[in-house]
DSSP file (Angstrom, degrees, kcal/mol; ACC not computed):
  #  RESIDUE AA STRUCTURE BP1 BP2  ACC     N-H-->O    O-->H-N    N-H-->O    O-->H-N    TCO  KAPPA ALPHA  PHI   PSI    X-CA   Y-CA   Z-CA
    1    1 A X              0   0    0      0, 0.0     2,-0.6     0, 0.0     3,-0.1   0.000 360.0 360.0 360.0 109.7    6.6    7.6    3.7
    2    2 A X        +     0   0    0      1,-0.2     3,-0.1     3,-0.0   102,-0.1  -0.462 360.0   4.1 -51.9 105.6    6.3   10.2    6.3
    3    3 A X  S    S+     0   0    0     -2,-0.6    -1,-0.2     1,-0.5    99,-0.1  -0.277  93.5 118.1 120.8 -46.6    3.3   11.2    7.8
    4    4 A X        -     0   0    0    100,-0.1    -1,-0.5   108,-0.1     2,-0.3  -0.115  56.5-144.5 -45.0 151.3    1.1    8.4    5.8
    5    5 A X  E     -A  102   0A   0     97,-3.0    97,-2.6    -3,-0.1     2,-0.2  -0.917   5.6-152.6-141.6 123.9   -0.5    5.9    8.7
    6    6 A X  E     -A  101   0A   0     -2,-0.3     2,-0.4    95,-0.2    95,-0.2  -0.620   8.5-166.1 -99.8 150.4   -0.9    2.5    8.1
    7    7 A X        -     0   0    0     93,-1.5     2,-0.5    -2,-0.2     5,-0.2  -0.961   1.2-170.5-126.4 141.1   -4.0    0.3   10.1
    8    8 A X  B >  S-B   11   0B   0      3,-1.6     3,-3.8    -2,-0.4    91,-0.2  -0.996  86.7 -16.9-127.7 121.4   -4.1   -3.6   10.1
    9    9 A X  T 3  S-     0   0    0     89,-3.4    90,-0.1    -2,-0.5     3,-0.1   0.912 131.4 -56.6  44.7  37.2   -7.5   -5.1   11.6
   10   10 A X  T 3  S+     0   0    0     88,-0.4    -1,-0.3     1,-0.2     2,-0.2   0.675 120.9 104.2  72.2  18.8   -7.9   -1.0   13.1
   11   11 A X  B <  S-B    8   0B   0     -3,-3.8    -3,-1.6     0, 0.0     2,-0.8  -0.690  82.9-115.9-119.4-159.5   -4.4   -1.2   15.0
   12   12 A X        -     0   0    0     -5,-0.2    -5,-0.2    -2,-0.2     4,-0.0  -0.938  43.3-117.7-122.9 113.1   -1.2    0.4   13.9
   13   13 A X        -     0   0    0     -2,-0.8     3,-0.2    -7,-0.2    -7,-0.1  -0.016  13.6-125.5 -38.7-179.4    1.5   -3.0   13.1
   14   14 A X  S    S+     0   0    0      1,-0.3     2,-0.8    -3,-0.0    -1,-0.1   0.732  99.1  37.3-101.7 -60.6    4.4   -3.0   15.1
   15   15 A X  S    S+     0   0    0      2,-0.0    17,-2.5    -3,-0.0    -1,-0.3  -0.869  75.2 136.3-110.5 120.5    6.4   -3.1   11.6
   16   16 A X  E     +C   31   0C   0     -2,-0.8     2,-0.3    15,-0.2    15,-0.2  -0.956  21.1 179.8-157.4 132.1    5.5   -1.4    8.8
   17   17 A X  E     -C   30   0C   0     13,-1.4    13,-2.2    -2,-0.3     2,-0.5  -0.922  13.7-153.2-121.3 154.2    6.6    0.8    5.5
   18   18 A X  E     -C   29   0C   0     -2,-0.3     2,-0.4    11,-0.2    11,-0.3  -0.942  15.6-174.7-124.9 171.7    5.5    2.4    2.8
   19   19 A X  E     -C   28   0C   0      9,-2.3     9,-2.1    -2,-0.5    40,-0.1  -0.999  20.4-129.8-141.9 132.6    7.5    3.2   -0.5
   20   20 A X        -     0   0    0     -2,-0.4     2,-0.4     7,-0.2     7,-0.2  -0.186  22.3-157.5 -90.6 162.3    6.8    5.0   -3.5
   21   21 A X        -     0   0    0      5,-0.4     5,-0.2     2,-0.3     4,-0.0  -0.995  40.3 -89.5-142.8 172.0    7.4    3.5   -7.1
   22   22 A X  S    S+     0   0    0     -2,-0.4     2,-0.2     2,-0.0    -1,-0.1   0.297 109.2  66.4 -55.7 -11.9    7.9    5.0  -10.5
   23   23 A X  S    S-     0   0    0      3,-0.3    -2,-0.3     0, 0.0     2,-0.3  -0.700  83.9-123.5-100.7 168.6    4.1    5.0  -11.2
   24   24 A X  S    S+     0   0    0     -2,-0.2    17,-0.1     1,-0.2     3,-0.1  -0.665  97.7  36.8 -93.2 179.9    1.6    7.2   -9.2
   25   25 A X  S    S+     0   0    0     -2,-0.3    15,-3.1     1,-0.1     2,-1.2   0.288  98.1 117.2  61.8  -0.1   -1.2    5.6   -7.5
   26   26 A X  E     - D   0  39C   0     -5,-0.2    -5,-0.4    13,-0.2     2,-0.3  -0.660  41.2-178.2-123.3 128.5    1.3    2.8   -6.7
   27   27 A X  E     - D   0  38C   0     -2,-1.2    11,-6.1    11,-0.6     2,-0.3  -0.766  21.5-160.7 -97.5 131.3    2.4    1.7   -3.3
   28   28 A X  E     -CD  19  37C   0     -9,-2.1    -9,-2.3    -2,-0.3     2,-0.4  -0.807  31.4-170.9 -98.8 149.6    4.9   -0.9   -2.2
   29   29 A X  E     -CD  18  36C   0      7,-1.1     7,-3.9    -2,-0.3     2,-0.6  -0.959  13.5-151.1-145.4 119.3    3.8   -1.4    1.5
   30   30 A X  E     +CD  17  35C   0    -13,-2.2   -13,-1.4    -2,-0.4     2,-0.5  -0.801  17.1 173.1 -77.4 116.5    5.6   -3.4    4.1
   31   31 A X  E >   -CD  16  34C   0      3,-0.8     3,-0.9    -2,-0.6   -15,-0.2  -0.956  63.2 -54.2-120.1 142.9    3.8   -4.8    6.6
   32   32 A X  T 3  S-     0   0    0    -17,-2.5   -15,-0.1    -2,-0.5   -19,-0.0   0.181 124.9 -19.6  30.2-113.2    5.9   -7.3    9.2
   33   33 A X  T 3  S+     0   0    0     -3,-0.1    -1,-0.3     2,-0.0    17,-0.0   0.686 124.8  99.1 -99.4 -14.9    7.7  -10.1    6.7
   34   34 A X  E <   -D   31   0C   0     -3,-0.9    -3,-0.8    15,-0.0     2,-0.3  -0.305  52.5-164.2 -77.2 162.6    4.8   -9.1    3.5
   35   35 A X  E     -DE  30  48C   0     13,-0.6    13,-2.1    -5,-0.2     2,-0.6  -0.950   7.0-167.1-126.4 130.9    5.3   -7.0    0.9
   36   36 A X  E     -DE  29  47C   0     -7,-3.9    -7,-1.1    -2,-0.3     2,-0.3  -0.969  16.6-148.2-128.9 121.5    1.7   -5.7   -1.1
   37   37 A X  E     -DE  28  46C   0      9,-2.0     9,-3.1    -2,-0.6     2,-0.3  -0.724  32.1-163.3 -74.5 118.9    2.2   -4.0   -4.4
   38   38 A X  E     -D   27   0C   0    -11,-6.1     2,-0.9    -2,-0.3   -11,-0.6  -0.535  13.5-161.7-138.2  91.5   -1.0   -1.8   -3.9
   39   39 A X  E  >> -D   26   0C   0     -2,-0.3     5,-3.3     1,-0.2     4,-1.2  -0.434   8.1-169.2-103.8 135.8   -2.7    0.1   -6.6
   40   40 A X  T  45S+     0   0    0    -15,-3.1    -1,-0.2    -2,-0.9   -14,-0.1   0.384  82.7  48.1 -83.3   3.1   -5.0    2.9   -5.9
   41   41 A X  T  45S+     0   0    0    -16,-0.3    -1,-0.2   -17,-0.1    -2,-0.1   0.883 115.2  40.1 -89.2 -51.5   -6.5    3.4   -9.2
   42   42 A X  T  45S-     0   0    0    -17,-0.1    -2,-0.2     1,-0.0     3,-0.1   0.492 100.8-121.5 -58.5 -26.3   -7.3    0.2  -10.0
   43   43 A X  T  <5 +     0   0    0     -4,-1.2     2,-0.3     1,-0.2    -3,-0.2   0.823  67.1 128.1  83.8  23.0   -8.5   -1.0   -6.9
   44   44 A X      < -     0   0    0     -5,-3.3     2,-0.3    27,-0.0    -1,-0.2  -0.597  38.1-169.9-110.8 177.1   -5.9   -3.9   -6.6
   45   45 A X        -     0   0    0     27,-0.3    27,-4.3    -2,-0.3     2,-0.3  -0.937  10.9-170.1-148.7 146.2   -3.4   -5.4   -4.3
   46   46 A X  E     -E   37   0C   0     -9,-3.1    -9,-2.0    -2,-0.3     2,-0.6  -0.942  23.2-123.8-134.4 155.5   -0.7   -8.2   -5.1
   47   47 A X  E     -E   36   0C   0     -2,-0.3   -11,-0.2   -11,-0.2     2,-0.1  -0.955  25.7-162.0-118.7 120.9    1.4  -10.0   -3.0
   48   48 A X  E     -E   35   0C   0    -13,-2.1   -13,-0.6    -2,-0.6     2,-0.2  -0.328  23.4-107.4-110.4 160.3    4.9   -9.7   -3.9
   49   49 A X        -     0   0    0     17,-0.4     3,-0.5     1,-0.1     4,-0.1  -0.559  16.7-137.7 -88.9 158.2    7.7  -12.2   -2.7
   50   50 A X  S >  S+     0   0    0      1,-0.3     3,-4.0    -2,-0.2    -1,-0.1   0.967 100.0  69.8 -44.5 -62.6   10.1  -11.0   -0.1
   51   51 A X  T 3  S+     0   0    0      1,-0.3    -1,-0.3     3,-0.0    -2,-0.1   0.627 100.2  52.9 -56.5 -38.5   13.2  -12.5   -1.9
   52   52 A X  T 3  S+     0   0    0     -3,-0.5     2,-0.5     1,-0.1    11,-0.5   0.367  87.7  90.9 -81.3   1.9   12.7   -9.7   -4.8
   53   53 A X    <   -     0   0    0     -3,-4.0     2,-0.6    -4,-0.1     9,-0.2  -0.914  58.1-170.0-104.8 124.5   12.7   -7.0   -2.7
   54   54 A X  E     -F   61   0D   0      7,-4.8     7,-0.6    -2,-0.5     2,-0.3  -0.792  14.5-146.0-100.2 133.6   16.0   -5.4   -2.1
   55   55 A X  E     -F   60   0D   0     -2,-0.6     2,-0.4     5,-0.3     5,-0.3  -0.617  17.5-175.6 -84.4 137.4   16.2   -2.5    1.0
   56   56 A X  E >   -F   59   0D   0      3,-3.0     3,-2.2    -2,-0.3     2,-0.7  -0.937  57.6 -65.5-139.4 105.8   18.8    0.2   -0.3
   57   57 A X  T 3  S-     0   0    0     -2,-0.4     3,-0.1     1,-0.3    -2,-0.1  -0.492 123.0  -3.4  78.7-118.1   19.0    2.6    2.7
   58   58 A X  T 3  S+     0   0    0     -2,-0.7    -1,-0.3    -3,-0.0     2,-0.3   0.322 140.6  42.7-109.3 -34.0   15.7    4.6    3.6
   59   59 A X  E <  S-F   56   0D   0     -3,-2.2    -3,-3.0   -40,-0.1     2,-0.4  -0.757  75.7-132.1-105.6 154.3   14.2    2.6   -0.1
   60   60 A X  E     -F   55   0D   0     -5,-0.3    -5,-0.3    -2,-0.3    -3,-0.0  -0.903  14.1-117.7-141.6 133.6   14.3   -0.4   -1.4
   61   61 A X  E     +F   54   0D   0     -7,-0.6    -7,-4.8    -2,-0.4     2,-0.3  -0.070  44.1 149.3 -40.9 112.0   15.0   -1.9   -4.9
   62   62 A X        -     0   0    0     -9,-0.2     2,-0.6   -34,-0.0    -9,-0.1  -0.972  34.1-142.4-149.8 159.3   12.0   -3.9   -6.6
   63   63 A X    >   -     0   0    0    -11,-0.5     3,-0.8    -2,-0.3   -11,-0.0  -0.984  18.2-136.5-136.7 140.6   11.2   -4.3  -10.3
   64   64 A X  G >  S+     0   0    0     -2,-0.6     3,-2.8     1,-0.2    -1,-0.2   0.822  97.0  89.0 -68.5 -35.4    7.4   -4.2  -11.4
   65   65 A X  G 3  S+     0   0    0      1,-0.3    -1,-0.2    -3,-0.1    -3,-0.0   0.806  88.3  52.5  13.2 -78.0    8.8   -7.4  -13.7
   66   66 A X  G <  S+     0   0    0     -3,-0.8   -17,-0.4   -14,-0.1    -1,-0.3   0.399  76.3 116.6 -73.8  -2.2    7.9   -9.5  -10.5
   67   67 A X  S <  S-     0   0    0     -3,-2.8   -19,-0.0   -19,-0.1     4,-0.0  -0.300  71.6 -96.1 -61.8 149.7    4.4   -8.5   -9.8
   68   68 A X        -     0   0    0      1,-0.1     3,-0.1     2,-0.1   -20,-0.0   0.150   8.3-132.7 -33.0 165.8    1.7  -11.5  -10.1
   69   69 A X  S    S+     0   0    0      1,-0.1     2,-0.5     2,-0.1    -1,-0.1   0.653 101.5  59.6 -50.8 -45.7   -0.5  -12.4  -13.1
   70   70 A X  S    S-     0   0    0    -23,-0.1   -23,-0.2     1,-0.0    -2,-0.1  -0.759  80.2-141.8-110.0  88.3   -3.4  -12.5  -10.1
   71   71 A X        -     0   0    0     -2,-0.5   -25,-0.2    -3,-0.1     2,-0.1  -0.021  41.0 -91.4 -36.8 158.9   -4.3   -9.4   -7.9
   72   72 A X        -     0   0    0    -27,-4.3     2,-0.5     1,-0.1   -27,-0.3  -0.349  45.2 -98.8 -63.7 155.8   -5.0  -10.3   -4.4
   73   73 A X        -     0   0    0     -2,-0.1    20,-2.1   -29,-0.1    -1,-0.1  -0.604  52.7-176.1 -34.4  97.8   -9.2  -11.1   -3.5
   74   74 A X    >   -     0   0    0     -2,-0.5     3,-1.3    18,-0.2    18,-0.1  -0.007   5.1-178.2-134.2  48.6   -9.9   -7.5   -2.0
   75   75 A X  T 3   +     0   0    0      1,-0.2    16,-1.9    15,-0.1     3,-0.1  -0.062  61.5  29.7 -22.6 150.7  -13.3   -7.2   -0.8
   76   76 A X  T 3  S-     0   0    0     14,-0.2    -1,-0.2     1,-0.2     2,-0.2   0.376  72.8-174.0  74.3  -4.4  -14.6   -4.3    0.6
   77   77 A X    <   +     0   0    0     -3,-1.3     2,-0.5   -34,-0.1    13,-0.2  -0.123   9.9 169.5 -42.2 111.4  -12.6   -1.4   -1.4
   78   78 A X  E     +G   89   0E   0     11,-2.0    11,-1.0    -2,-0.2     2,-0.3  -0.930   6.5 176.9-127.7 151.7  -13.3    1.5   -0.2
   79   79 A X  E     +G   88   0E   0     -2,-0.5     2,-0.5     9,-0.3     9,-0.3  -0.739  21.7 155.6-161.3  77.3  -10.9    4.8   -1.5
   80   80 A X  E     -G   87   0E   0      7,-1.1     7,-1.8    -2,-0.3     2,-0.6  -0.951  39.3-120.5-122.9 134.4  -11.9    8.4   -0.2
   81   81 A X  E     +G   86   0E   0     -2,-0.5     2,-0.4     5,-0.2     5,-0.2  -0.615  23.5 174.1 -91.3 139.8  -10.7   11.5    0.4
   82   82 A X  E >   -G   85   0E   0      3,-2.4     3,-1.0    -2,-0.6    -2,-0.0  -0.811  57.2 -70.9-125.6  83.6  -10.7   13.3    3.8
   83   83 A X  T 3  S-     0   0    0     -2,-0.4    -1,-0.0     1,-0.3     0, 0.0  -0.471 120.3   0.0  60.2-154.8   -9.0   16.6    4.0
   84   84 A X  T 3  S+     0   0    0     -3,-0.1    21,-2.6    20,-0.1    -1,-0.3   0.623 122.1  75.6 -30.8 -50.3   -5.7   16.3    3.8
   85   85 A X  E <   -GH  82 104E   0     -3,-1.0    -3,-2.4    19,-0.2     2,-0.4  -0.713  62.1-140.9 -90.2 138.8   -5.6   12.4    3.5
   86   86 A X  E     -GH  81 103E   0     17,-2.6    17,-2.2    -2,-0.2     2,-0.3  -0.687  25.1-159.8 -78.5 119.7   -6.2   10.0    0.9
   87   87 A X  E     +G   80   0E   0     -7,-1.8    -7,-1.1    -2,-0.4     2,-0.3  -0.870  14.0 175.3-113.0 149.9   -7.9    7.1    2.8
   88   88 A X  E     +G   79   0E   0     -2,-0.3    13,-1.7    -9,-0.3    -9,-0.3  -0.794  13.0 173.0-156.4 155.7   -7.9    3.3    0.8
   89   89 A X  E     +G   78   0E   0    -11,-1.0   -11,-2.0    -2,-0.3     2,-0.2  -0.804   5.6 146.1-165.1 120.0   -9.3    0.4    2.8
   90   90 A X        -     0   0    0     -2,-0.3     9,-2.1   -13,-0.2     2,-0.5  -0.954  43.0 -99.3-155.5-164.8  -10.0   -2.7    2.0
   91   91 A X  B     -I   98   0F   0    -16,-1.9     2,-0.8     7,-0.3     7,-0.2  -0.861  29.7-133.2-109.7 130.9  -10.2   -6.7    3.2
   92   92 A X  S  > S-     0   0    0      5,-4.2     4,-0.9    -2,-0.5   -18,-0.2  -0.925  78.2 -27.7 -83.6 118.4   -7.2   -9.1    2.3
   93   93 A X  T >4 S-     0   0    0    -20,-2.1     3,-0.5    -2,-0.8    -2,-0.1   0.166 101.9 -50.1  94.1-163.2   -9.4  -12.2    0.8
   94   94 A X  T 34 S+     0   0    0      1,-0.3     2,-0.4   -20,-0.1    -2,-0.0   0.999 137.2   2.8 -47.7 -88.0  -13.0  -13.2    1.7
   95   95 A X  T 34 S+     0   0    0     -4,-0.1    -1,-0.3   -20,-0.0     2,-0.2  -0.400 108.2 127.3 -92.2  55.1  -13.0  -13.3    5.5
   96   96 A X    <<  -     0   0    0     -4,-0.9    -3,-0.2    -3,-0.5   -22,-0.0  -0.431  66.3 -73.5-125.2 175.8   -9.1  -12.0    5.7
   97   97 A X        -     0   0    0     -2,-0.2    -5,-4.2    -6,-0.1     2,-0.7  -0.289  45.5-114.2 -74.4 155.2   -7.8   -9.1    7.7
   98   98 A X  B     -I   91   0F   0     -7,-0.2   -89,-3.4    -9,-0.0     2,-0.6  -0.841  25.3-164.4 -97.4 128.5   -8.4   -5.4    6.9
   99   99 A X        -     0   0    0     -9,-2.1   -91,-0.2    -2,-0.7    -8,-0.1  -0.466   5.6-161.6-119.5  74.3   -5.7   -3.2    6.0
  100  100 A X        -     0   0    0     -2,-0.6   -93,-1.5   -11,-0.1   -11,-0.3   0.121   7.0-168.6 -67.3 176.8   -5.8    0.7    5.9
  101  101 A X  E     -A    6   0A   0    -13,-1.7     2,-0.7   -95,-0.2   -95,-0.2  -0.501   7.6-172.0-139.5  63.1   -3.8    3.6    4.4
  102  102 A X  E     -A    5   0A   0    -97,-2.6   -97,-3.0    -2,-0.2     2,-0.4  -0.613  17.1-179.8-104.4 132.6   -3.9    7.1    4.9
  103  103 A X  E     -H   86   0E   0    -17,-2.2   -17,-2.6    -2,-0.7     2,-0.2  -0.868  26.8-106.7 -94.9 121.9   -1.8    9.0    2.4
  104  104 A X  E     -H   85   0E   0     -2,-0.4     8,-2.8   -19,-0.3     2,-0.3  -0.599  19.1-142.2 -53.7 138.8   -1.4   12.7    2.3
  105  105 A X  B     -J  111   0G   0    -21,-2.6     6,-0.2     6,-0.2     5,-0.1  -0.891  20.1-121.2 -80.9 115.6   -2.7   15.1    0.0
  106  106 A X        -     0   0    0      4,-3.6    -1,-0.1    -2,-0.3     6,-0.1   0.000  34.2-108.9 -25.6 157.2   -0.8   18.1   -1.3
  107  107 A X  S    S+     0   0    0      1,-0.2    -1,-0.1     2,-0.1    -2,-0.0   0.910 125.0  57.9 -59.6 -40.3   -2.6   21.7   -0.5
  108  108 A X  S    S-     0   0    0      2,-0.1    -1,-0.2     1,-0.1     3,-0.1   0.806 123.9-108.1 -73.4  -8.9   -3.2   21.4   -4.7
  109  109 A X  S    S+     0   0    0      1,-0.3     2,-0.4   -25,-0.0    -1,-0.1   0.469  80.6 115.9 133.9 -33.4   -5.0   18.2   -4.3
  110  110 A X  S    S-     0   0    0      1,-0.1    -4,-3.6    -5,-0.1    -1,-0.3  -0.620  72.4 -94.4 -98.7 130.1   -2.6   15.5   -5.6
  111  111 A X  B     -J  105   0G   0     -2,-0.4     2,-2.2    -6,-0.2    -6,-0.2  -0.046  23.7-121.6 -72.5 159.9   -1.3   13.0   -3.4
  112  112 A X              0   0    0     -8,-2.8    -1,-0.2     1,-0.3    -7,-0.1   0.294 360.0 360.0 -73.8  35.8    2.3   13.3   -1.6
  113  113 A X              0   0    0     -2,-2.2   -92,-0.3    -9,-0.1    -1,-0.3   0.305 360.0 360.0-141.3 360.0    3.6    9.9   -3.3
C-alpha cells in the first residue's frame, strides 16, 4: 500500500507490506516472516500462517477460509483519525510488542484501502 506507514515497537521494520482484501476495514500486513489479518472495525488482529499466503506480483493470494477461530490478545487498541491518516495502534499480547498503522484517508473521508 503506498503511502500507508507501518511502526513496530515506534521504528519503521526493515520488511514490511500492507495488502488490501475484498472487505473494507481489512488489512493483510506483512511484517518480516508474519502475516496479521488485521481488522479495523472490529478491533482484532489474527495471525495467519505463512504457508497460505501466496505473493502474485505487487499482491498476494490468501483466502479468508484460513483465518483463526481466535483473534490475537490486543491490548491497548487505540483507532483515530488524524488528517489525512487513519491511525490503529495496538499491543501484540499482554506484555508483547506494539505495532502501528497509518492508513490514508481520501479528501471525502473514507479510507484509501
Amino acid at each position: 500500500m503506498q503511502f500507508a506507514i507501518v511502526k513496530f515497537n515506534d521504528e519503521a521494520p526493515k520488511s514490511w507490506n500492507i495488502y488490501h482484501t475484498e472487505k473494507k476495514g481489512l488489512l493483510l500486513v506483512h511484517l518480516w516472516k508474519r502475516y496479521l489479518l488485521i481488522d479495523t472495525k472490529e478491533q482484532e488482529a489474527y495471525e495467519i500462517d505463512p504457508q497460505t499466503v501466496k505473493p502474485r506480483g505487487n499482491d498476494v493470494e490468501w483466502s479468508p477460509a484460513d483465518k483463526p477461530d481466535q483473534p490475537l490478545e490486543t491490548p491497548e487498541w487505540k483507532t483515530r483519525d488524524v488528517g489525512s491518516m487513519q491511525l490503529v495502534r495496538f499491543r501484540l499480547g499482554k506484555d508483547g510488542h506494539v505495532l502501528e498503522l497509518q492508513i490514508p484517508i481520501l479528501i471525502n473521508g473514507k479510507p484509501a484501502y
